[in-house]
VOGU-3710 file (C-alpha; in Angstrom, 3 decimals, decimal comma):
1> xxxxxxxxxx> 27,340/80,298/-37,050  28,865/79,161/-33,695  26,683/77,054/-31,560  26,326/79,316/-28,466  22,563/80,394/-26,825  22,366/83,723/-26,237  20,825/85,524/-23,275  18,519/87,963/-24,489  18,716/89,144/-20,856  21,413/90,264/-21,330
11> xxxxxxxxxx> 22,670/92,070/-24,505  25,516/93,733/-23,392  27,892/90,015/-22,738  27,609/89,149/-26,483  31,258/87,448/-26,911  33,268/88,897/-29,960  33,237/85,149/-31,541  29,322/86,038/-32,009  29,846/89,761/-33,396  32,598/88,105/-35,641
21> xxxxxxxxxx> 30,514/85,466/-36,939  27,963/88,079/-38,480  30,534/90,425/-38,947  31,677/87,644/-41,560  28,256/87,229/-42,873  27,931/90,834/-43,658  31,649/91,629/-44,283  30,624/93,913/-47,548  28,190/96,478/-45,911  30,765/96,023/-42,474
31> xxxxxxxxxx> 33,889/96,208/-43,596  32,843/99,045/-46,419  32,134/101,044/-43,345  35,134/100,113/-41,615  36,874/101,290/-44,946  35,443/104,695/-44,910  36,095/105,869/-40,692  39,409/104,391/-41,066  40,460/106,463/-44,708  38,690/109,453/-42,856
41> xxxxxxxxxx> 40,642/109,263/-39,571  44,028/108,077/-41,132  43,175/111,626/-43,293  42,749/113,958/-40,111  45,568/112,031/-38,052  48,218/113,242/-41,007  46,190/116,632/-41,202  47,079/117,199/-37,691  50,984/117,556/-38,047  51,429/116,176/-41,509
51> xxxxxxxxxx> 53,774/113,536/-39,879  51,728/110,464/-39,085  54,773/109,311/-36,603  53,811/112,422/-34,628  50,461/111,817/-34,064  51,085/108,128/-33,576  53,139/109,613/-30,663  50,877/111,543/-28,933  47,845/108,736/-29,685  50,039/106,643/-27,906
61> xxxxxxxxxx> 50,986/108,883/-24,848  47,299/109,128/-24,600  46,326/105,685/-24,953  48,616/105,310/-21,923  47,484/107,813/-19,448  43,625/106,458/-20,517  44,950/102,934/-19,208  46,243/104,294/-16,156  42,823/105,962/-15,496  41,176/103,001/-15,976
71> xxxxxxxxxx> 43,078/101,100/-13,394  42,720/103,406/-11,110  38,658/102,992/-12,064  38,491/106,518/-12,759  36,443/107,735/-15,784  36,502/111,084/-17,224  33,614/112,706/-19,724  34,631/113,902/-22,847  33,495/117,400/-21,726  35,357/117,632/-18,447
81> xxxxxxxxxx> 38,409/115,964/-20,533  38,922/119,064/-22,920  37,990/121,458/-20,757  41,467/121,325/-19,669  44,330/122,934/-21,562  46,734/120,601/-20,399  46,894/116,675/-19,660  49,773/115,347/-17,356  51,031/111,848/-18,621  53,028/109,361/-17,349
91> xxxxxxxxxx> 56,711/109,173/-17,461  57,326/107,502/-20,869  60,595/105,643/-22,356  61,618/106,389/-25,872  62,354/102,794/-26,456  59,683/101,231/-25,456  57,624/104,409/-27,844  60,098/102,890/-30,262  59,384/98,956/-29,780  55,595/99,656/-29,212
101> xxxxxxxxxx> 55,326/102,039/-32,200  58,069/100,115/-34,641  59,916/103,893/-34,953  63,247/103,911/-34,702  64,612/105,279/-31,733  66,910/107,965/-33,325  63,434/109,035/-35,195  61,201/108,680/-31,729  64,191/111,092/-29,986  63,995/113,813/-32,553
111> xxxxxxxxxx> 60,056/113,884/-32,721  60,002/114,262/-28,702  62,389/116,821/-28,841  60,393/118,647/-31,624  57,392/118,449/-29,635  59,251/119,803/-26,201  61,231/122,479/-28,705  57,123/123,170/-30,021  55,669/123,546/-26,305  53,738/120,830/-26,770
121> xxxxxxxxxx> 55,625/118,293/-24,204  57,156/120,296/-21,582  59,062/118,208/-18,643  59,499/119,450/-14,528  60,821/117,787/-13,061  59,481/114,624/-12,694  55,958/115,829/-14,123  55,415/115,463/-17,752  53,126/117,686/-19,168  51,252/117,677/-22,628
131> xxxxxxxxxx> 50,132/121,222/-23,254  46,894/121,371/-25,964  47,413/125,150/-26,881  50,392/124,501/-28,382  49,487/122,048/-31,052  46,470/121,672/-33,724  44,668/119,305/-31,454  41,068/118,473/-32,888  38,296/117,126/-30,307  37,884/113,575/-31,616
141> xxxxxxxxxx> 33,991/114,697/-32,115  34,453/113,455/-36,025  36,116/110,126/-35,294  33,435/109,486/-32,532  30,777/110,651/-34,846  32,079/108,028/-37,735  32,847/105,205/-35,780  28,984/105,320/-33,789  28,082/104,964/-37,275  30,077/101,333/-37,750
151> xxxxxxxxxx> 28,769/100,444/-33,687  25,298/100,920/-34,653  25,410/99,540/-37,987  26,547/96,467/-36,247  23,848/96,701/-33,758  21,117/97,016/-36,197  22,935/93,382/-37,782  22,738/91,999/-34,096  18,874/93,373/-33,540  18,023/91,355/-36,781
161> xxxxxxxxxx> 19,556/87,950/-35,325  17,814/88,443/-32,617  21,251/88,867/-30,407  20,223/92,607/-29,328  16,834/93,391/-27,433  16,686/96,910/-29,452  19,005/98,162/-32,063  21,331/101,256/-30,780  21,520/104,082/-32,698  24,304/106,207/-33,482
171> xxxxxxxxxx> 23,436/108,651/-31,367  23,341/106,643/-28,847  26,694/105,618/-28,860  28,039/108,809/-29,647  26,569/110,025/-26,326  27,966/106,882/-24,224  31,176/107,700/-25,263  31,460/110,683/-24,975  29,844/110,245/-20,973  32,707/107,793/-21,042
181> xxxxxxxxxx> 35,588/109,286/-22,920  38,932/108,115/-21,454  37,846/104,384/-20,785  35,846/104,034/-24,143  38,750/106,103/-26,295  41,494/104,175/-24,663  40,135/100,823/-25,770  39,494/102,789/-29,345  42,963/103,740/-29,529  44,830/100,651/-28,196
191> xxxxxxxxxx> 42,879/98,889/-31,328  43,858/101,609/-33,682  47,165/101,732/-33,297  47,688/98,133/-33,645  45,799/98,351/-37,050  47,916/101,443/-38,217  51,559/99,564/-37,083  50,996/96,274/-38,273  50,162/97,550/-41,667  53,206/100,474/-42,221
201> xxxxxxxxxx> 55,216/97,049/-40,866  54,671/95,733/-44,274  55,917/99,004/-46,159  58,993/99,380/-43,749  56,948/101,404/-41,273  55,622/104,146/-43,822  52,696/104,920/-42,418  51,962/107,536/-45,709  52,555/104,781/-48,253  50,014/102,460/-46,420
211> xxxxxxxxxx> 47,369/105,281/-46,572  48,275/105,953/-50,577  48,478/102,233/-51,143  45,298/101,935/-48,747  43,272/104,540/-50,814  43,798/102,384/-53,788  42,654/98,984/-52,185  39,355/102,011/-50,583  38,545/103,076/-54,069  38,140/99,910/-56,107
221> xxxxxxxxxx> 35,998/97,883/-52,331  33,935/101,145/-53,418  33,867/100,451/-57,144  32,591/96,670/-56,305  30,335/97,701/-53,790  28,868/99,624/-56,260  28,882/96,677/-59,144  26,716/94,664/-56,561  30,256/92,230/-56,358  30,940/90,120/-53,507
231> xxxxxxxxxx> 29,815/89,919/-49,569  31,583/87,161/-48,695  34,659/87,278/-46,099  37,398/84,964/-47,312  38,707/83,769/-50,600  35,479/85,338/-52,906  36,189/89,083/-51,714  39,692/88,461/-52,730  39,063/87,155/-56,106  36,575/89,336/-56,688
241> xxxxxxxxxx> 38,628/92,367/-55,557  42,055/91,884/-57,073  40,538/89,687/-59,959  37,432/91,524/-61,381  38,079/92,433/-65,072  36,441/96,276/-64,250  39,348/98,369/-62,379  38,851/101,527/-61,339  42,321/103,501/-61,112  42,617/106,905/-59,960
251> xxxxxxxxxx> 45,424/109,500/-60,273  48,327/110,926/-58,204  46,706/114,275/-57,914  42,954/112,654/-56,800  45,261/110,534/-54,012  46,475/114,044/-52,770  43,908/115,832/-52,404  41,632/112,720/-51,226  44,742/112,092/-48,289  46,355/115,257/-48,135
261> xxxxxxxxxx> 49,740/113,984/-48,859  51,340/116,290/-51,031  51,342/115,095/-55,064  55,280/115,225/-55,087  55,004/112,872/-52,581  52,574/110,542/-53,813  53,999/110,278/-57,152  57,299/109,200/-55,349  55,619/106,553/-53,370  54,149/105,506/-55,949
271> xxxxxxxxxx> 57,110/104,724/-58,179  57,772/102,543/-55,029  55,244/100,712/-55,086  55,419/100,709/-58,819  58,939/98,695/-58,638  57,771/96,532/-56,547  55,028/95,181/-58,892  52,274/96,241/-56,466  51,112/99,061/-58,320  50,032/99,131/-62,017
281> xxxxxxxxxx> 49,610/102,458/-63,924  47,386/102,746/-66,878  47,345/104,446/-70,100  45,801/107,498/-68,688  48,170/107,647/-65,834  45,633/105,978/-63,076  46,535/103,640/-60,873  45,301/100,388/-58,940  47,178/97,769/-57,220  47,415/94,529/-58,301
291> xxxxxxxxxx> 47,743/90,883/-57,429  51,346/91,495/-56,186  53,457/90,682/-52,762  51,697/93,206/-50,737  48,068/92,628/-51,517  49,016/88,958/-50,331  50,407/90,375/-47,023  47,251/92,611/-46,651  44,820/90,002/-47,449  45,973/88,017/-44,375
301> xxxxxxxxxx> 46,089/90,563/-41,703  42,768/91,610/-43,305  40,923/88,486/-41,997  42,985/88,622/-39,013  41,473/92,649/-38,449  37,623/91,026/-38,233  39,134/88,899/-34,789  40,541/92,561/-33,918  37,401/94,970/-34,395  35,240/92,349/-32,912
311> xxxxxxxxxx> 36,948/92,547/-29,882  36,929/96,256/-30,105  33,156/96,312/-30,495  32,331/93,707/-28,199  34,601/95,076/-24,983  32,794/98,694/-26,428  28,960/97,420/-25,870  29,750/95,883/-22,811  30,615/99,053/-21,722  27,835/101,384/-22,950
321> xxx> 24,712/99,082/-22,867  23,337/98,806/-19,745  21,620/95,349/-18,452
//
């Protein structure tokens, strides 16, 4: 553990080095958790247009109006946010959409255009308007539900260090959130979209072969977890992960329904993934990954993603717990 006293005056200015260090020391129970919102929100981001660049888009546009808001130290409640039908958002530049979100720019052009051709962007003049009638847009009460759950399974961690006064319950942070929507949710988002584009970087931006590769690497951290295997952080979850005899594969069709990506689909990306010796497929026609190029790739980024969330749930606390 890092040398640094903490002031159990006050709980809220816990630095992310100290919510990473027992982050580490818990990783299983943490990062199992972590495993779970993000399958589940990566799973209602596709349901939402079935075109993950599409909602990468609009999480984007809204991560960016949320930033403005917040530099302008204005706050907005989750209830008085959606009881609008329409948000107006900044002016935005398809290439910077296109650096920011690693989409090409012919592909960013043609989804904007969609979404104006849709009624979901519309454009006067110089006012740029997203309009929530005209798409499937789902109040975030699920993803603020799920990810309460990984704050205040952290807190409980922090309470039993003796780092927190009190531990925080879900609730609890489900109702802070919500009393602070666009400040809280713009933080959320700026961290999930970093997590979602530097891992479809690794597949050549696919964000729907991450999520099928991802629901391989999901099942079997659930197949250890459940075999009592490792709760270390570094080199024993990977051995124990990509090395255990005991794999659990699952098929094409149980990727489908679990992600919604259609089977034709999966079974394509697959094959991919397949050829390039990431993906093995057993006797019965179930699949796992294996101790290939991409796992490597993944398994740094994965220990740079504990840095990434701490931050996330430190700058989050600070925020909603009050001194």
């Amino acid at each position: 553990m890092n040398n640094q006293k903490i002031n159990l005056n006050l709980p809220t200015r816990v630095p992310s080095s100290i919510i990473s260090d027992y982050f580490t020391k818990n990783y299983q129970k943490i990062n199992t958790e972590f495993f779970e919102f993000q399958f589940d929100w990566l799973n209602r981001a596709y349901a939402a247009f079935k075109d993950f660049d599409k909602y990468l888009i609009l999480a984007y546009l809204f991560r960016k109006t949320f930033f403005s808001y917040s530099e302008l130290f204005k706050v907005i409640s989750f209830e008085n946010f959606f009881s609008n039908k329409t948000l107006e958002v900044e002016k935005f530049n398809i290439i910077d959409i296109s650096k920011d979100l690693m989409i090409s720019k012919e592909t960013t052009r043609r989804k904007i255009l969609e979404f104006e051709r849709d009624g979901i962007i519309s454009k006067n003049k110089k006012i740029i308007t997203l309009n929530f009638d005209a798409f499937n847009i789902h109040r975030p009460e699920a993803s603020i539900v799920s990810f309460s759950r990984l704050l205040a399974s952290m807190s409980k961690i922090l309470y039993d260090n003796k780092v927190f006064k009190k531990t925080y319950q879900r609730e609890f942070y489900v109702e802070k959130i919500k009393k602070k929507f666009t400040q809280i949710w713009g933080i959320f988002l700026d961290y999930q979209i970093n997590y979602i584009v530097s891992r479809s970087a690794l597949l050549k931006n696919d964000i729907e072969m991450f999520h099928i590769f991802g629901s391989l690497v999901y099942n079997q951290n659930l197949f250890m977890k459940k075999n009592g295997k490792s709760n270390h952080y570094r080199d024993e979850w990977w051995r124990d992960i990509v090395h255990m005899g005991d794999k659990k594969g699952i098929s094409a069709m149980t990727i489908s329904d679990l992600t919604g990506i259609p089977r034709p689909t999966v079974i394509r990306k697959l094959k991919k993934l397949l050829d390039g010796r990431n993906v093995i497929k057993d006797k019965n026609n179930l699949y796992s990954f294996k101790d290939g190029p991409l796992m490597k790739k993944f398994n740094d980024i994965r220990m740079q993603n504990v840095e990434a969330l701490s931050n996330t749930i430190s700058s989050i606390n600070n925020i909603v717990i009050e001194n």
